[in-house]
C-alpha positions as YAML, in Angstrom:
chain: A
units: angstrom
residues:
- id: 1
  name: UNK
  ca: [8.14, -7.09, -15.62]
- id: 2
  name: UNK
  ca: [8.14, -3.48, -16.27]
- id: 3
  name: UNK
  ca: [10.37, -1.29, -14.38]
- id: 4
  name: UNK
  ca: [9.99, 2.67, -13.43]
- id: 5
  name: UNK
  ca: [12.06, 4.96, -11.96]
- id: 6
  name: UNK
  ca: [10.69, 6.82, -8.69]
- id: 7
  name: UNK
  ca: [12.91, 8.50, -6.33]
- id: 8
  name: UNK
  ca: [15.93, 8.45, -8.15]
- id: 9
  name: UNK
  ca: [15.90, 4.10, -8.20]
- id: 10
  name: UNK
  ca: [14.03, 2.01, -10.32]
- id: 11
  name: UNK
  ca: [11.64, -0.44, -9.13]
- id: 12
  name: UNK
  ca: [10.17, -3.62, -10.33]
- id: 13
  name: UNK
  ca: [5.84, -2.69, -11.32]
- id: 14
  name: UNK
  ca: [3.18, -4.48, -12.78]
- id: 15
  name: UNK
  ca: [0.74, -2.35, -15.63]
- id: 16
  name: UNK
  ca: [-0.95, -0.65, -12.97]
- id: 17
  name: UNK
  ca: [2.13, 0.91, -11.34]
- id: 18
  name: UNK
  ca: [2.03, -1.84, -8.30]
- id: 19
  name: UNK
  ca: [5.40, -2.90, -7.09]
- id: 20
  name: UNK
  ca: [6.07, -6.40, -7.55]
- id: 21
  name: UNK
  ca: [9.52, -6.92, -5.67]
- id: 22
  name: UNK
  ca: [8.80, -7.05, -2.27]
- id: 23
  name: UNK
  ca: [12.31, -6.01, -0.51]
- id: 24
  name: UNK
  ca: [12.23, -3.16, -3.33]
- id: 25
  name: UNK
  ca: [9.93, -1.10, -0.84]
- id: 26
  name: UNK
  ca: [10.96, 0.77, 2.05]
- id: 27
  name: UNK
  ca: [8.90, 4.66, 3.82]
- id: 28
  name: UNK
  ca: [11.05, 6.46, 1.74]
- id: 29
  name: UNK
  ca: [9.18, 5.00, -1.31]
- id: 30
  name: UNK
  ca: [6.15, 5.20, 0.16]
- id: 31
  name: UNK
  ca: [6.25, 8.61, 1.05]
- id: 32
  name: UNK
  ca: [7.45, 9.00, -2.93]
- id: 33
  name: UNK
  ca: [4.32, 6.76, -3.72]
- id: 34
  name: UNK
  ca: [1.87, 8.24, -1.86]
- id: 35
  name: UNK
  ca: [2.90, 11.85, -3.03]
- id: 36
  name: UNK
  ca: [2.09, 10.75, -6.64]
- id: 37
  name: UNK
  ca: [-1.93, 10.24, -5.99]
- id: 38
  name: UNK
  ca: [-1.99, 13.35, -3.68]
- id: 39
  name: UNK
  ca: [-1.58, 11.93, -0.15]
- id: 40
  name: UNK
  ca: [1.13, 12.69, 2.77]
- id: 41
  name: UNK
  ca: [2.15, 9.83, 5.11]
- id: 42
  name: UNK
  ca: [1.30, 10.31, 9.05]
- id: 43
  name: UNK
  ca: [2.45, 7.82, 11.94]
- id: 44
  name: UNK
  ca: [-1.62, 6.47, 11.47]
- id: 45
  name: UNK
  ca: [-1.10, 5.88, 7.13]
- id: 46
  name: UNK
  ca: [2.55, 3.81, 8.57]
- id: 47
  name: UNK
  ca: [0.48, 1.78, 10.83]
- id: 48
  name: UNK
  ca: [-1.78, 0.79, 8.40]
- id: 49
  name: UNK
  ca: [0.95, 0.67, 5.57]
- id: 50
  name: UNK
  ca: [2.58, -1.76, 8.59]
- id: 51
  name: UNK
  ca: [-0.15, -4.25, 9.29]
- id: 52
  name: UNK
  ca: [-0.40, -4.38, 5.39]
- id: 53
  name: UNK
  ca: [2.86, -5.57, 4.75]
- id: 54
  name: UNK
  ca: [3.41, -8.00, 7.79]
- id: 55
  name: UNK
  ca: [0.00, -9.33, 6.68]
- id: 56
  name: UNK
  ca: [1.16, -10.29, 3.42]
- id: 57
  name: UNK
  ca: [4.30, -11.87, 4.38]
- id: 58
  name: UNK
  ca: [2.50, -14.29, 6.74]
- id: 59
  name: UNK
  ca: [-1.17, -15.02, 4.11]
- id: 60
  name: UNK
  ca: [0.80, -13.94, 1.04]
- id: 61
  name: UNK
  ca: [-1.88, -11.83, -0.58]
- id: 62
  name: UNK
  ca: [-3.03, -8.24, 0.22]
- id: 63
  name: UNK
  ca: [-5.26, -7.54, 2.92]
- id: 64
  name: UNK
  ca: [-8.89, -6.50, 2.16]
- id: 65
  name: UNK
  ca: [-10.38, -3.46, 3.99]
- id: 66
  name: UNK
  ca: [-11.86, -5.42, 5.96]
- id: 67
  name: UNK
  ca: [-8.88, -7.35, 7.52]
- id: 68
  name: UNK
  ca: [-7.14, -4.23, 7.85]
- id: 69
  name: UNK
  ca: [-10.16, -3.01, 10.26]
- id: 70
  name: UNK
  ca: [-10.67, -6.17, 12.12]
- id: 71
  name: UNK
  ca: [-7.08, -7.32, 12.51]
- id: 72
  name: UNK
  ca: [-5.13, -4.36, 11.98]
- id: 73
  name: UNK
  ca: [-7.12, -2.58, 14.71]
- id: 74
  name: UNK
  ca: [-7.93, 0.63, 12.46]
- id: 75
  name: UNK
  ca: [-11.65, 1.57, 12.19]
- id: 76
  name: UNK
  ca: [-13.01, 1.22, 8.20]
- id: 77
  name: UNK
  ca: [-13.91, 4.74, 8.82]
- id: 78
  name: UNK
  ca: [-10.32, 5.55, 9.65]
- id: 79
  name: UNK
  ca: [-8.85, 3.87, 6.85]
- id: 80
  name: UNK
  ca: [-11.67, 5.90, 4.50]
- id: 81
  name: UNK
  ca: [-10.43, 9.17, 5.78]
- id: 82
  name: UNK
  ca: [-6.96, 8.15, 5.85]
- id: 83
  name: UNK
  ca: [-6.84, 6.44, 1.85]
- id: 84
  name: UNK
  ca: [-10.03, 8.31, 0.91]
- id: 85
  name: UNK
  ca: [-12.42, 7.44, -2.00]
- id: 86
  name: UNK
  ca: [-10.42, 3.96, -2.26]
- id: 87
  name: UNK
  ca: [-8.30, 3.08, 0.56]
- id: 88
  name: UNK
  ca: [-7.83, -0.64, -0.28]
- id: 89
  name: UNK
  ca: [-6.29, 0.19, -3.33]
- id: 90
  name: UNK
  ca: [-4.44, 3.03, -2.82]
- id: 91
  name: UNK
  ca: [-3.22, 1.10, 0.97]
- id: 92
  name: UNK
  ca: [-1.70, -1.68, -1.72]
- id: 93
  name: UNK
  ca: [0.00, 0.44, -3.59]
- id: 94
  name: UNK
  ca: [1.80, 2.73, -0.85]
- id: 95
  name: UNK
  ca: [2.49, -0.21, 1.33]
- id: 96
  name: UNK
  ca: [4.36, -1.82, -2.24]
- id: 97
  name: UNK
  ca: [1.99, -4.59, -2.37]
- id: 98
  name: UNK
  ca: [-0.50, -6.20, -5.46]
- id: 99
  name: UNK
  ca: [-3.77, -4.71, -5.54]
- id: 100
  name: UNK
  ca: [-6.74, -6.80, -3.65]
- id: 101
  name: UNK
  ca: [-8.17, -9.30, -4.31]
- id: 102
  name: UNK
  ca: [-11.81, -8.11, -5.76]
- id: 103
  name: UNK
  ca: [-10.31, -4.15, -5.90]
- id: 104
  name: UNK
  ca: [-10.83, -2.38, -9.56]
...
């Protein structure tokens, strides 16, 4: 598993820059995260970034967009302006989480 430095700590990623040690991740990171691909976190990015990763511990993969919207309670279109181009993805990777299922 390679490891990176972000913040000042080093982290456990895969090739694609995803964390892969859950309890690594915390907001601080994620605001250090999302600053890297150009985005900064609101209260609405931390309530999807939440539903994300309380998702995962209970189904133990990523939630698609489309479980975000449904169950999370956040309108696709929300999530598109909030993540835009590819929210799934970039959701993942703020909230510390492997990519989706079916994302490129």
């Amino acid at each position: 598993m390679p490891v990176t430095t972000i913040a000042g700590r080093d982290v456990h990623v895969d090739d694609e820059g995803f964390l892969t040690v859950y309890d690594e991740w915390d907001p601080d990171l994620a605001r250090q995260l999302a600053a890297q691909i150009g985005l900064d976190l609101t209260d609405e990015h931390f309530k999807a970034l939440t539903f994300l990763r309380a998702d995962y511990v209970t189904q133990g993969e990523t939630a698609t967009l489309r479980r975000v919207s449904a169950l999370g309670g956040i309108p696709t279109k929300e999530l598109f302006s909030l993540f835009p181009k590819k929210p799934a993805k970039k959701m993942a990777y703020i909230a510390g989480l492997p990519k989706p299922h079916g994302c490129v």
